[in-house]
N, C-alpha and C positions, 0 to 999 in steps of 0.2 A: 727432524723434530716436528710435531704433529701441531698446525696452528693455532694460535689460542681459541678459536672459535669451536672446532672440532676435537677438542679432547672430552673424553669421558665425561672428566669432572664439571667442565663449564657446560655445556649441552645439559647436565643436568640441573646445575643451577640456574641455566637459561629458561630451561624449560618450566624448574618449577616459579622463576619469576613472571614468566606471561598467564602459569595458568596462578596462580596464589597472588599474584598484588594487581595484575593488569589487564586482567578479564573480567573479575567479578566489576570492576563500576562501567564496565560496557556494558553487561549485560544488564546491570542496573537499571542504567540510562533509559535504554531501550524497554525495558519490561514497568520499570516504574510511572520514566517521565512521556511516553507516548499513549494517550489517554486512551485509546481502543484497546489494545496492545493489555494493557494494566486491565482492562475490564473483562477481558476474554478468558472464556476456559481455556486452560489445554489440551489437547491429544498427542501423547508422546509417546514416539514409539511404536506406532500397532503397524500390525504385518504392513508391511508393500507387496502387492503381489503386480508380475506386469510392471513396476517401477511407479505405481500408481494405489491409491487406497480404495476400497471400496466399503460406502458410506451405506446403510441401508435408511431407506425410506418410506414414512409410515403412509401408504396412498389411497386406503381405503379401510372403513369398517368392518369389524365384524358384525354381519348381520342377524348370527343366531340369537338374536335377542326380541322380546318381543309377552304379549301374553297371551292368556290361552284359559280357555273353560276348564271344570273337574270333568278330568275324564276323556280329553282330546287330546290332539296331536299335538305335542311342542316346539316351540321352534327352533327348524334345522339346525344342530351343530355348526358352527363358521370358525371363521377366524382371520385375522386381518390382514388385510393386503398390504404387501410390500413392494416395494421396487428398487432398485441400487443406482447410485449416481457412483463417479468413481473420480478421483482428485488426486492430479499430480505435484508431486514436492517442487518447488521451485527454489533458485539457488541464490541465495544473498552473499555476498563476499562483502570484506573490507580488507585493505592492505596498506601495510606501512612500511618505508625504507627508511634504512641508517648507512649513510653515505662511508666507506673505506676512512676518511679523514674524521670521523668521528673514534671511529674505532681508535686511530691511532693518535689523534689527542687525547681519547682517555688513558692509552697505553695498554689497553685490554684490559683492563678491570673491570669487570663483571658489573661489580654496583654500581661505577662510572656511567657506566652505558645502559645500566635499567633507568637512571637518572634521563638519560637523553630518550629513553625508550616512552617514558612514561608520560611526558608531553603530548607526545605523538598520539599516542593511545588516546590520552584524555580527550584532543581534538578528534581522531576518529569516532570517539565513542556519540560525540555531539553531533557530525556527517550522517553515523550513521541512522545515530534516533531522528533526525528530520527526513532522512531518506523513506526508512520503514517510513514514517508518519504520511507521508505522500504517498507510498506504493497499497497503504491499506486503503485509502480514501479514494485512490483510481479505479480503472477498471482492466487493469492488469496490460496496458498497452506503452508503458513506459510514456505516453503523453503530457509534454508541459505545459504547451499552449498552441495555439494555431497560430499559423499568417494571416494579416491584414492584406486581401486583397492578391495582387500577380505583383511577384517579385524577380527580376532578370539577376542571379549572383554572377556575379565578375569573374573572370576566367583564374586573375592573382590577384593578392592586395584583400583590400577588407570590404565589408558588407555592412549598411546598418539595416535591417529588418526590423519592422513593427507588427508586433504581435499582438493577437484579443485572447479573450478568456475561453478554452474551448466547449464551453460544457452550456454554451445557449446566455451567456451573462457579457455584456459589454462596460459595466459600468467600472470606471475608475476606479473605485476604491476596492476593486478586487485584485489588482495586481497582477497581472498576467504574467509578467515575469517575474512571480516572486519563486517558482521553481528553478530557474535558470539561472546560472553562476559562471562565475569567472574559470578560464579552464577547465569550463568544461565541454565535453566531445557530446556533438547532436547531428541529428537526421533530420533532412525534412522527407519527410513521408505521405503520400498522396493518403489522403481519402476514402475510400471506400475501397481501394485497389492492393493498399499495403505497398505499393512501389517507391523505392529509395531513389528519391532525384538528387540529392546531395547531403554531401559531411561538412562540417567545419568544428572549429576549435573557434568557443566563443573568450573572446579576450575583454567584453566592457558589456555591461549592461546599466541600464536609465529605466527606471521605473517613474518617474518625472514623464518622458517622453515615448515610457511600452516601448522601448526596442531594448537592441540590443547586437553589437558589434561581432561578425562573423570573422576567420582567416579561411581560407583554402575552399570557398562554397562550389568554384567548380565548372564554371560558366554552365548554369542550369537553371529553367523556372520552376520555380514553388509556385503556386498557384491555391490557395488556401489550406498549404499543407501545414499535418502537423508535426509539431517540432518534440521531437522524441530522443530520450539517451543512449549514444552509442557509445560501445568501451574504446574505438582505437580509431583511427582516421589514415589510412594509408596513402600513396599515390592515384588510389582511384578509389570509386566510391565502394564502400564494401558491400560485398550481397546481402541482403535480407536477415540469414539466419545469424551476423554477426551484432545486429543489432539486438537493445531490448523490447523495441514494438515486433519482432517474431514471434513465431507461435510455431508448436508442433503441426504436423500433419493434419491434427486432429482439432484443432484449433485450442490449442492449451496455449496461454499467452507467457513468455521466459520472465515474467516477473510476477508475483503472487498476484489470483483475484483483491481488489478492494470493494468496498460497501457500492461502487456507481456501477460494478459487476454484476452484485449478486443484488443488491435492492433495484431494480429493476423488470420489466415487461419483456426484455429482448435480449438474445443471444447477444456475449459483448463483441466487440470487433467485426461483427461481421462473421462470426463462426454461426456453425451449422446449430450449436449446443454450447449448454452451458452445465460445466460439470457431469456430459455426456449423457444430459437430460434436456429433451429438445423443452424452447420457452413456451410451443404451440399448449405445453400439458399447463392447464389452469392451476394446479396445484403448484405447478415451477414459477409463478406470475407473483410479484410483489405489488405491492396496492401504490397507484402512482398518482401523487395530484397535481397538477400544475395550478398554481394559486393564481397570478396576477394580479395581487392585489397585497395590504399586508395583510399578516399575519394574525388572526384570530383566534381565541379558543375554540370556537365551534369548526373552524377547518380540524382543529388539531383532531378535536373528538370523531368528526367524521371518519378520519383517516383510521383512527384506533376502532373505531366500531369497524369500520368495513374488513380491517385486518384480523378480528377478533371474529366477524360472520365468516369468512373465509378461511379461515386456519383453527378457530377454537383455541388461537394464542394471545395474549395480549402483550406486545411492546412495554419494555422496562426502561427505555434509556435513550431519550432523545439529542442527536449531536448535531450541533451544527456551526454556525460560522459566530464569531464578536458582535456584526455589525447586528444581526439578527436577534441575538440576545439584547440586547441593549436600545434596541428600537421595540422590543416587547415590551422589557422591563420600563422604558417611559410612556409606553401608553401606559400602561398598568397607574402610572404617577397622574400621568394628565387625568386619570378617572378615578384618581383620591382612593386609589384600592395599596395594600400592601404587597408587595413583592416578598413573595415567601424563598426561602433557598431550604436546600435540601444537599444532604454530601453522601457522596458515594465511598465506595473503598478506597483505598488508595489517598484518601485527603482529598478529593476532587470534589467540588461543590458544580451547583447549579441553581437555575431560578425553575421554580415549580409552576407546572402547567396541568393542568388536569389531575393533578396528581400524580405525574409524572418529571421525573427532573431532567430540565433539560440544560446540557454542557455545550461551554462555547470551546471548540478545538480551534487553534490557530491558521492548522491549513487543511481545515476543512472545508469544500468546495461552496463558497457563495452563496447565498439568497438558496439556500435549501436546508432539510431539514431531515437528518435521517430520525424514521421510528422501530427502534431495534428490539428484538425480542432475542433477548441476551443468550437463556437458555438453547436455542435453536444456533447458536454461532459460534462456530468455532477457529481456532488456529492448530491445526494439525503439521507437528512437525516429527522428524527424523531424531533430532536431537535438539536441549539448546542451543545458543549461539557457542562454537568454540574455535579454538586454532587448530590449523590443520596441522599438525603433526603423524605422518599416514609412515614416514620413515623413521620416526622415534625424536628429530629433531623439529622445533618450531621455527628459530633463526636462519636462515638460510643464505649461502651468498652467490649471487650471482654469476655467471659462468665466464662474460663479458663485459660485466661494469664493475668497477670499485664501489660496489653495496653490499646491505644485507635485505631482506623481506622475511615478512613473516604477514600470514594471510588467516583472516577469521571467515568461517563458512555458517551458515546458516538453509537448513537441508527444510520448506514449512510453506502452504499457503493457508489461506484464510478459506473458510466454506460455510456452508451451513446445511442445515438437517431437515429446514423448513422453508424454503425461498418465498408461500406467500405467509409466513409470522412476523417479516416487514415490510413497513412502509417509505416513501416518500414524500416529504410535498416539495415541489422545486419553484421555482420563479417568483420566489415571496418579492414583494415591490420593499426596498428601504429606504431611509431618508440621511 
């Protein structure tokens, strides 16, 4: 007799319950509640050639234009120069198990177990939208934070390491381990080398004291390494490509570009290119201000002029951090002016700047300030997020444990069509 898992009839009602009741508020979650994410165009579906997209780039004038007397030569015929960047899909998963003992407390009843299904879901669906939220904001190197200093990890037993903010910001109220969680598998990862000196499974984190409690690091020094997500942690340290601070050959990083990628002056990680368009070309350059100071309208303006003389684009959609928002919106008070707000799609508000609204994102990177020119950026994927069903079923049970899995993929990186139509300003001073 064929188990109740794999008969005909349940596989199809399994099936239609992950995709009809337990998918759609993932992908909800994710497309609504992740404010970048909800403000981006889509590209769905265009060819992969090469297992890679290719994006064309508008990189020069037509110059047959021009005037001319009655009765002279007109100006030459032209036509605009192009050039192609080219962008690979990067691989999102989420997965969830249901333990054999579930199974047979509900007795195998289908609707039993979408019941115990549907929890799980719910919580994945919230993992994964803070995930995305983090991997669109980086710069595609799976980095959480960095080491405070030389750290000797112990050969067994546990580790506390104290961590800073890696992106040039020390101040407390940035949180440095606010990426970092319980159970979860990390790398400390050298610097400028990409070299894996050790794994562990972090079991306790203090954002009170920036650290955070390691197992199994390895008897190894970290040495201002950063601290990056790895899937699995075996007896010895895994190679490079197992982690997500990897990168292709080519220097393609295994988790999607974010905004500190592409709004940027330089190839990220340490790659040769970015989106296989080297950074030395002025046009691949995004307009970078380091403030040190706070936050003015007239920086802001600079930045939008200089983006706007450089590209002929101007910036729609300012993102940046709580504490930055709110140290605007009081000066603004302290000089008896009003704080105007402004809403975007989605229900999302912001406080207006230049005529520009700017949104506070929660783990958006600190005392900076993206200025994005919406039009110019995209999210290019394979498909929405969905379960992988590639053999006809979703629930799956394992070969050697008493479970089930069933895994959601997401085939998509983040680009753009114009790398200088934004801007930056980083190192805003807050109070």
């Amino acid at each position: 007799m064929a188990n109740w898992y794999d008969t005909p009839a349940n596989v199809t009602q399994y099936n239609d319950i992950f995709k009809e009741i337990l998918l759609p508020p993932v992908r909800d979650q994710i497309n609504r509640e992740v404010l970048l994410v909800n403000q981006l165009q889509r590209v769905t579906g265009p060819p992969v050639v090469g297992k890679q997209w290719e994006i064309p780039l508008s990189i020069g004038r037509n110059e047959g234009v021009g005037a001319a007397l009655e009765n002279r030569t007109l100006p030459p015929a032209g036509r605009q120069e192009y050039d192609r960047a080219y962008l690979k899909p990067t691989h999102f998963y989420g997965r969830i198990l249901l333990t054999g003992v579930v199974k047979d407390l509900t007795e195998g009843n289908v609707g039993s177990v979408a019941n115990a299904l549907a929890e799980e879901t719910r919580g994945l669906g919230i993992n994964m939208k803070q995930e995305a939220c983090r991997m669109f904001y980086g710069d595609g190197q799976g980095i959480l934070c960095q080491v405070s200093g030389t750290k000797t990890l112990a050969a067994s037993g546990s580790d506390s390491v104290t961590v800073h903010y890696p992106w040039g910001s020390s101040k407390a109220e940035n949180d440095p381990t606010i990426h970092v969680r319980k159970n979860m598998y990390i790398a400390f990862v050298e610097e400028g080398t990409a070299a894996v000196h050790a794994t562990g499974l972090v079991t306790a984190v203090s954002s009170t004291a920036i650290t955070f409690t390691i197992v199994s690091g390895g008897n190894a020094t970290v040495d201002n390494d950063y601290v990056c997500r790895v899937n699995d942690v075996g007896s010895s340290v895994p190679a490079l490509e197992d982690t997500s601070f990897a990168s292709d050959p080519d220097g393609t990083p295994h988790e999607p570009y974010g905004l500190l990628a592409i709004v940027s002056e330089d190839n990220p990680g340490g790659s040769s290119t970015f989106m296989a368009v080297p950074s030395t070309e002025t046009f691949w350059q995004a307009t970078v201000k380091d403030m040190g100071a706070a936050l003015s309208e007239l920086a802001v303006q600079e930045v939008l002029d200089e983006v706007y003389i450089n590209s002929q684009r101007m910036p729609s959609l300012l993102l940046t951090s709580h504490k930055v928002v709110r140290n605007y919106a009081n000066g603004l008070k302290s000089e008896k002016r009003y704080v105007n707000t402004t809403q975007l799609q989605g229900g999302w508000t912001g406080v207006e700047i230049n005529g520009r609204a700017m949104v506070a994102d929660f783990l958006c990177p600190e005392n900076c300030i993206f200025l994005l020119t919406m039009d110019e950026l995209a999210l290019w994927q394979v498909s929405d997020l969905k379960w992988i069903d590639d053999d006809g079923a979703i629930l799956h049970r394992s070969e050697s444990v008493d479970r089930f899995q069933a895994t959601m993929k997401w085939r998509m990186n983040l680009g753009t069509y114009s790398r200088h139509a934004h801007g930056l300003i980083c190192n805003i001073t807050t109070t």
